[in-house]
C-alpha positions in Angstrom: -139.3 -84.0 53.1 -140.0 -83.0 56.6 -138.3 -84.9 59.5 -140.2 -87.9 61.4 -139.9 -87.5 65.2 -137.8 -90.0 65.0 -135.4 -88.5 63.4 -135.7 -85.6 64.4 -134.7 -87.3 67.9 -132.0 -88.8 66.6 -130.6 -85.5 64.9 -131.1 -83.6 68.9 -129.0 -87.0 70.4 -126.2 -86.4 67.3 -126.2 -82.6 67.8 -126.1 -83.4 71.8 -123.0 -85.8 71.4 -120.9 -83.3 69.4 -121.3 -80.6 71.8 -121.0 -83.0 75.4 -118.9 -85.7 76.7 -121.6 -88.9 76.9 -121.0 -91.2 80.1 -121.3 -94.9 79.3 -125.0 -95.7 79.5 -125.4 -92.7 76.6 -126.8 -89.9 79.3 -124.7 -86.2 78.2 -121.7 -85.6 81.2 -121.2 -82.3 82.4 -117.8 -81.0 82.8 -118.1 -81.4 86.9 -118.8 -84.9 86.6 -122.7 -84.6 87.4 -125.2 -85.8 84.8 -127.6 -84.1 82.9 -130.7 -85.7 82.9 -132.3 -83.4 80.1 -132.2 -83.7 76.2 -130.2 -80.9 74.8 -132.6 -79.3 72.2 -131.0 -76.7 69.5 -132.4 -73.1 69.4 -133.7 -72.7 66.1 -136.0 -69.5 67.8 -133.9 -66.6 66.6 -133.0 -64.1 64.0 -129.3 -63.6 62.6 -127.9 -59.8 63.3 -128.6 -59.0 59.8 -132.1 -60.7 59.6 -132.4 -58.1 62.8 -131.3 -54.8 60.9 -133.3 -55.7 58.2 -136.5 -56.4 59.5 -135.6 -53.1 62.4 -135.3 -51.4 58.9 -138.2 -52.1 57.4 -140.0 -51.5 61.0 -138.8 -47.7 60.1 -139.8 -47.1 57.1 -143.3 -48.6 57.3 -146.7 -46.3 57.1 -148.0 -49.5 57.4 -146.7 -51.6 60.2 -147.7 -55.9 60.5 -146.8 -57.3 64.6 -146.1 -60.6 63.0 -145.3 -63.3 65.7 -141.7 -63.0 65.1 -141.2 -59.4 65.6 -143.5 -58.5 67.9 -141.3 -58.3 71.1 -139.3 -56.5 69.2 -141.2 -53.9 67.5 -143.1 -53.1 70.2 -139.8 -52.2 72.3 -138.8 -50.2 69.4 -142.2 -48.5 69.3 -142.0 -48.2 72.9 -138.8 -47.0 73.3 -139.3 -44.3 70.3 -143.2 -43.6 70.4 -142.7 -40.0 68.6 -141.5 -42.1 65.2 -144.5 -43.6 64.9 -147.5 -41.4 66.0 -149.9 -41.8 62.6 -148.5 -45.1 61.7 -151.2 -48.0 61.3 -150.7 -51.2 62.9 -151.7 -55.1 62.2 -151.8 -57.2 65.1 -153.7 -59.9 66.3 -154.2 -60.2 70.1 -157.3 -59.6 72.9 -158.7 -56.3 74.7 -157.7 -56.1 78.2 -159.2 -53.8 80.3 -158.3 -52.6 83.9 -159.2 -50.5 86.6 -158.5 -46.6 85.9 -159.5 -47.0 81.9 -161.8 -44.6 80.7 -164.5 -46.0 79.0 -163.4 -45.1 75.6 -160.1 -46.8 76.7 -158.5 -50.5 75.9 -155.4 -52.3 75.8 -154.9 -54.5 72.5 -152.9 -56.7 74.6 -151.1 -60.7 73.8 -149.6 -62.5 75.9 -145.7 -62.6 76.0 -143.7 -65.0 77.5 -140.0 -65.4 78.0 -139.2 -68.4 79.5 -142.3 -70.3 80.9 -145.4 -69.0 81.7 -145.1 -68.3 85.0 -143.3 -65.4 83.8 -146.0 -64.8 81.6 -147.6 -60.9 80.9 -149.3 -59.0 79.1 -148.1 -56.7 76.2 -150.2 -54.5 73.9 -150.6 -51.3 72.1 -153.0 -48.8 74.8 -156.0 -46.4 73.3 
């Protein structure tokens, strides 16, 4: 059964207590004494070393190759990074053309948006042909 908002708050302030000192009025301390006025949230966003390999391992051996949400930061680095492994390969992704100045007309960018932290830091990433 999936988790109500309320408890999945109450999980996050459980989760919060176990890993800070809580000041009397039930706001998280931090070691130097000042008080942190933000909800400690878990990281849930991430793959395991071997959850890596694998998927890494698959991302080699595919003719075929699907940019699902989850890996696509990190295939395209790999694919980046090692271009020559996968000239002839056929790729799956979702995203939008982008175009800019310099492109020949028979040239795009299958481009998404990737962000790391927020979106002012916010770019563009795609595959260019």
């Amino acid at each position: 059964m999936p988790r109500t908002n309320q408890t999945a708050n109450q999980s996050n302030k459980e989760e919060a207590s176990k890993n800070l000192d809580m000041e009397d009025n039930g706001v998280p301390a931090l070691n130097n004494g000042q008080t942190q006025h933000e909800r400690v949230m878990t990281n849930n966003n991430y793959f395991s070393k071997e959850e890596y390999d694998k998927a890494m391992e698959e991302l080699h051996q595919s003719d075929e190759i699907q940019m699902n949400n989850e890996m696509y930061a990190a295939y395209y680095g790999e694919i980046e990074t090692n271009i020559e492994k996968y000239i002839g390969k056929k790729i799956k992704t979702t995203g939008f053309v982008y175009r800019e100045k310099g492109l020949q007309s028979n040239q795009l960018v299958l481009a998404r948006f990737y962000m790391i932290h927020c979106v002012a830091d916010t770019s563009v990433l795609g595959f260019f042909k």
